[in-house]
N, C-alpha and C positions, 0 to 999 in steps of 0.2 A: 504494500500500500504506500502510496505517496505522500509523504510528512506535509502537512500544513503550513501555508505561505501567510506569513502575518506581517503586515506593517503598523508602526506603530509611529502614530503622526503628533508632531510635538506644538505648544503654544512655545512660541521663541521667549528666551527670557529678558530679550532685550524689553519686551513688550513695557517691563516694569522701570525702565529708564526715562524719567522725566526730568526738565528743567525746574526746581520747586527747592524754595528758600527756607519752607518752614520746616527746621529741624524734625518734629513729630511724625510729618509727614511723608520724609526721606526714610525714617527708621522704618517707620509702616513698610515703606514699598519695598525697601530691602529683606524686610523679613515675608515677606510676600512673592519676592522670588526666592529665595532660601527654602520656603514652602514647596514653592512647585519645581525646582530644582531635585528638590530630596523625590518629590513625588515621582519623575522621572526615575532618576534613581533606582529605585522601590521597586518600580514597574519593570524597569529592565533586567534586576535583578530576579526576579519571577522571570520573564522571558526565559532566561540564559538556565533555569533550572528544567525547561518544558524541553519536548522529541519534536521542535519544529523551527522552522526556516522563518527567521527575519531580520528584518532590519528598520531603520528610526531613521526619521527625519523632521525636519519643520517646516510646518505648515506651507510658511513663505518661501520655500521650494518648490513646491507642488506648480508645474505649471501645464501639464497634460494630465488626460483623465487617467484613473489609476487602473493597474491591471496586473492581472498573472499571480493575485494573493488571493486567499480565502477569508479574512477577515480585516478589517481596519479598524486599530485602535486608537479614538485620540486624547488627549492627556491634557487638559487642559480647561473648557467649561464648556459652556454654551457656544461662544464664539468660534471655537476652536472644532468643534461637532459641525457646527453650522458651515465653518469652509469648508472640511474636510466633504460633506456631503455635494457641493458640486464641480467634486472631480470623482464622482461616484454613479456607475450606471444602478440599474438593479436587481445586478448579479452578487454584486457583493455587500454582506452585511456588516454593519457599523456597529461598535461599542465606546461607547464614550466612558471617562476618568475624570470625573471632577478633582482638579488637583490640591483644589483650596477652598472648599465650602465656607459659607459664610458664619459669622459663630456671632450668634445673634447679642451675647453678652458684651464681644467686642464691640458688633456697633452701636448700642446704648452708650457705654463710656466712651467712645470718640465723639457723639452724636454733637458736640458743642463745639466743635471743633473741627471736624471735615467727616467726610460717608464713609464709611470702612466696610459699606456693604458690596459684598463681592459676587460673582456670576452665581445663579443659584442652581446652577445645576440640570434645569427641568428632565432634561430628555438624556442627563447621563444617567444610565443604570448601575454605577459603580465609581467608589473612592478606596484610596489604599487600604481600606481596613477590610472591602470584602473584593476586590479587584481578582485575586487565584481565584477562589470559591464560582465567582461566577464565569473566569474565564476557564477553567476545569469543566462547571457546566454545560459550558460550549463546545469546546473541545470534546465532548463524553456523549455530545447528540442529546445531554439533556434538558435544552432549551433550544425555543425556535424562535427569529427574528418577526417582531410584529412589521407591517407593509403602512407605510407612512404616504399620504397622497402629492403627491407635485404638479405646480403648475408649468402649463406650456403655454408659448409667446411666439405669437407670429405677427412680423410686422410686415405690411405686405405682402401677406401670403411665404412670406421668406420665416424661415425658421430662426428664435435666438437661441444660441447655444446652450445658455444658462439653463435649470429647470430649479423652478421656485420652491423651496421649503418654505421658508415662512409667507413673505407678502411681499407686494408689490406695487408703490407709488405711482402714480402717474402725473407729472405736474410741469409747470413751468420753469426753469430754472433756476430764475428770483423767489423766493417764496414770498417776496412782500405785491407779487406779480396775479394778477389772475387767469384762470383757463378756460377756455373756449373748449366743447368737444360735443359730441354725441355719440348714447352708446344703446345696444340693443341688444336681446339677448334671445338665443337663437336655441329654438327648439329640436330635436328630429322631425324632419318632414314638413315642419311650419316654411311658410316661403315669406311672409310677409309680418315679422312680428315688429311692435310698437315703438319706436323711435322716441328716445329722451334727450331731448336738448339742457345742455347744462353750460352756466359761470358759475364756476368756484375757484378753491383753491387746489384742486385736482380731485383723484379718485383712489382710492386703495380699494385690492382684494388683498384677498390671503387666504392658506389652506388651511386646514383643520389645527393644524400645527399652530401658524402663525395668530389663531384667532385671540389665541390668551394674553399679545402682546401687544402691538402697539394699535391694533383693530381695538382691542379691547378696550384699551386706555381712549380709545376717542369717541366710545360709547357704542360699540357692538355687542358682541355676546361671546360666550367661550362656547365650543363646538366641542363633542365628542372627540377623543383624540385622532381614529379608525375612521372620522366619516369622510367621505369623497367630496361631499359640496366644497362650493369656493365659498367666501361670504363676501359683498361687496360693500363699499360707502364711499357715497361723494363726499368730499371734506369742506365744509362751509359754504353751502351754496347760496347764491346768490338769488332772492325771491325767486323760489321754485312757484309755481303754480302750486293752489293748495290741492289740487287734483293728482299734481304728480310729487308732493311733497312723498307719499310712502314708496314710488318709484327709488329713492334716493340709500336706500339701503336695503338689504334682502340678500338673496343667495344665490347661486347659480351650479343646478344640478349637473350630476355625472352626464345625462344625457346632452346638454347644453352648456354653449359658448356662449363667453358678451364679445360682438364686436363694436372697438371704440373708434371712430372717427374721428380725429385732434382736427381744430381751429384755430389753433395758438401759431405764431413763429415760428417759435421753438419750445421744446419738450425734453424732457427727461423719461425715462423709466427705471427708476432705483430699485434694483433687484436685489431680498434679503438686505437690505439699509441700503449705506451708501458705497460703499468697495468694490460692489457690478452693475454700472448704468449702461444704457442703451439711450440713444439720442435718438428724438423722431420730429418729424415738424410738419407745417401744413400739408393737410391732405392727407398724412399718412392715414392707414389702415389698422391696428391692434386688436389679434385676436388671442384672446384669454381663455384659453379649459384647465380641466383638470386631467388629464389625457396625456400629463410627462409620466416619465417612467416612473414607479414606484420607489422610494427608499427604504428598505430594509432595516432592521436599526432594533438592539436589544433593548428594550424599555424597562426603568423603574415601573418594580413591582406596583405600586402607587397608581399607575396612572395605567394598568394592565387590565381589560374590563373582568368585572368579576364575574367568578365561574357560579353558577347557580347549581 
């Protein structure tokens, strides 16, 4: 049998080098890489004890999609999970390593003083203290990757590379700017569905994933973690019609796309925040499903639907 290909993808620790005068704050960050350093460490040290093939790298390496491993593991939090996922088809599944959970004690006593609150982890299933146990698991076929849904982006009929885990912005490039668009959203088989003209200050979707986050935070709703829909929202529109005011937020099922029509200049599309944009502008065409490949990805027990 052929031993198991594992990569194991790192947060750089540069990450924790900033320009910052306030003594407090410099110690903080230095024992905050010294954290995820050891945590490394830890991790590799496990590696180097298992019957399998790998090797580490960081993040900001990664510049083609990954291949020829059986698992990827990343070390680091949320942000560090969320790159590694799009250089990820959906063959290979992901485990994520919170390297430095947040300790909620710590941030109470800084709270007067600067945030000491750190990545919280959502969708790693593992910190050094049970990281063997559940990669044992894995390794032993006694756990399966749950199938996480992604969006896909066609501008002009042209394919974008990217495939959306969390959400995706659509706006003007100034944000103090407003946006011109129309979007509709498209059934099977319907030939003629209903057209919503919008000013605002853009539109966000997001997947089931992304709903918990910055959808959320602007007055959505949190989604199943498993479900296929997108959810959409214009962001500040500009006197909607009180007839198309509930237009202006909703969902858009597995069966169905929104296609967006931009009226602006210029345009952005911020894919998963700001790190992967696409630019688009008058005229163009944006069509949004949930129809990317799936991401694979071992989930906290937590957020795992329960068994009846």
């Amino acid at each position: 049998m052929a031993r198991r290909r594992l990569l194991l993808l790192l947060k750089p620790l540069d990450t924790y080098s900033f320009h910052q005068s306030n003594p407090k704050v410099l110690q903080y960050l230095d024992n905050r890489r010294k954290v995820h350093k050891d945590a490394i460490e830890f991790c590799t040290s496990i590696l180097q004890r298992k019957s399998i093939d790998w090797n580490a790298t960081f993040y900001n390496n990664l510049s083609r999609p990954v291949q020829n491993v059986d698992l990827v593991v990343t070390v680091g939090g949320d942000g560090t999970l969320l790159r590694a996922s799009h250089f990820l088809d959906d063959s290979i599944p992901l485990l994520g390593v919170n390297s430095d959970p947040t300790q909620p004690q710590e941030v109470q006593e800084a709270s007067n003083e600067f945030d000491a609150t750190r990545s919280t982890g959502y969708l790693c299933a593992a910190t050094v203290k049970n990281f063997e146990q559940i990669l044992n698991n894995i390794l032993e076929g006694q756990t399966t990757a749950s199938e996480l849904s992604r969006m896909s982006i066609h501008v002009n009929s042209m394919p974008v590379s990217t495939y959306v885990r969390n959400d995706i912005l659509i706006a003007d490039p100034c944000p103090a700017s407003a946006s011109r668009f129309s979007f509709r959203i498209r059934k099977d088989g319907q030939t003629s569905p209903p057209l919503v003209n919008c000013r605002s200050s853009g539109l966000r979707i997001s997947t089931a994933t992304g709903s918990t986050t910055a959808m959320l935070s602007a007055g959505g709703f949190p989604m199943p973690i498993l479900s296929k829909d997108l959810q959409y929202m214009v962001r500040e529109p500009i006197s909607p019609e009180p007839a198309r005011l509930r237009l202006m937020h909703g969902l858009i099922k597995p069966i169905e796309s929104m296609d967006i029509d931009w009226y602006t200049k210029e345009g952005v599309i911020y894919i998963d925040g700001s790190n992967i944009v696409h630019p688009v502008q008058y005229g163009d065409t944006i069509s949004v499903s949930s129809h990317g490949p799936v991401l694979k990805i071992f989930l906290p027990n937590r957020l795992l639907p329960s068994k009846i």
